[in-house]
N, C-alpha and C positions, 0 to 999 in steps of 0.2 A: 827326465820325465817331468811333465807340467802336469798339475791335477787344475779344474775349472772352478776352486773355490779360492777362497781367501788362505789358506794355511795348507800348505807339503811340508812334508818332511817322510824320510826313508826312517824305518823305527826296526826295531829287534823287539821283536812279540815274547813275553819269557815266561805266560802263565795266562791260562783260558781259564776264562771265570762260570763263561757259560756259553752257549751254543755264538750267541750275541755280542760277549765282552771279554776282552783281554786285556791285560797289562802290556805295557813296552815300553823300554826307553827310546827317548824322542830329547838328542841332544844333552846325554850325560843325566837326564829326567825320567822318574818313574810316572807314567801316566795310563789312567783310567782309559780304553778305547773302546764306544760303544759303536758297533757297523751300523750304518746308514742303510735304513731300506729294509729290515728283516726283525724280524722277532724269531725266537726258538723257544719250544717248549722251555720250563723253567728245570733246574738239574740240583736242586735244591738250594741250600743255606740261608738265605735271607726267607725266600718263599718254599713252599710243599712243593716238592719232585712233583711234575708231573708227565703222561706217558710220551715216551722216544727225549727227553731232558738228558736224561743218561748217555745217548747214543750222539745226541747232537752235539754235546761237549766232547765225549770221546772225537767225533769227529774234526772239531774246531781244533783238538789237539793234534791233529795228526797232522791239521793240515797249516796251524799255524803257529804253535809252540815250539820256540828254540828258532826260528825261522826270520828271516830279513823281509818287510814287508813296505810297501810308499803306502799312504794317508793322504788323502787329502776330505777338506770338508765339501759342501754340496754350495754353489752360490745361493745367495740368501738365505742362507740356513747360519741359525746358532752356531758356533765350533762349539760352546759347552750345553749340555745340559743341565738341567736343576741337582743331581748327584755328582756335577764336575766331572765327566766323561766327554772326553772327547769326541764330537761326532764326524767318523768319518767316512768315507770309503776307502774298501783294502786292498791293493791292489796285491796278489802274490809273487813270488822272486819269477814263479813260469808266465806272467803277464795276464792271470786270472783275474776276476776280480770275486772277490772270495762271496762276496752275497750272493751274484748270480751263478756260483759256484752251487753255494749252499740249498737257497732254495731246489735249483734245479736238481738237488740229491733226497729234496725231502725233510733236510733237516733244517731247515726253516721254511717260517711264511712270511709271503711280502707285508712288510710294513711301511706304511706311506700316508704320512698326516694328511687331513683335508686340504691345508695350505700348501701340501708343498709337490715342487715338479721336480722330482730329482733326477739327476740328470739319466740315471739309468733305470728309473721307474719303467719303462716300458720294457724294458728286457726283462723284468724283477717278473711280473706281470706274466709274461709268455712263459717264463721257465716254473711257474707253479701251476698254469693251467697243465704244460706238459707233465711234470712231476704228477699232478693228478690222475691226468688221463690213464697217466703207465703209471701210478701205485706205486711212487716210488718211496723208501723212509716210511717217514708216520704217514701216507695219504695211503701206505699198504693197510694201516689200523681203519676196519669198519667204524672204530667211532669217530673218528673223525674224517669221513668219507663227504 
């Protein structure tokens, strides 16, 4: 399996930090992975819990904890960010890619700099309008309707 940016590698996911971030080793290495493309409410520690955080880290874990996962970054995108997290996309062991997973369950929203065209920005895009539409996760919560 080829990814379209500068950096692959197949990792072992071994601890979700939050809806967004996971650890994995990548080559015998513990490494920081922040998903490409998505934000998730925050599920506390560094920042305040705030609402469906709880749910979307549960889910990150379900779906990606203890689990064999490929990485790759986005062309012309950073692989690190300023807190050294790797930025990738996830692709999962069933050939998902776990953002447009996630969004499209609610438990996140698309995230997508003014610079950047990633490469699955337009899927990211479709699957929160629909998560919307059908109330799916947090778009179920009135306040953030």
């Amino acid at each position: 399996m080829e990814g379209p940016g500068d950096f692959f590698a197949t990792a072992e996911a071994y601890e979700v930090v939050d809806g967004d971030t996971f650890r994995a080793v990548i080559g015998g290495e513990k490494t920081r992975v922040r998903i490409m493309g998505i934000n998730s409410p925050e599920s506390g520690g560094f920042r305040a819990e705030e609402d469906w955080g709880a749910e979307a880290k549960a889910y990150a874990k379900r779906k990606l904890e203890g689990r064999t996962v490929h990485l790759f970054t986005d062309p012309g995108d950073p692989a690190y960010d300023q807190y050294d997290r790797l930025l990738a996309h996830v692709v999962m062991e069933n050939g998902m890619n776990y953002a447009v997973l996630a969004v499209a369950e609610g438990m996140a929203h698309t995230y997508i700099l003014r610079h950047q065209e990633l490469v699955i920005g337009d899927t990211l895009r479709k699957a929160e309008r629909l998560a919307k539409a059908e109330k799916r996760g947090m778009w179920a919560s009135p306040a953030l309707d």
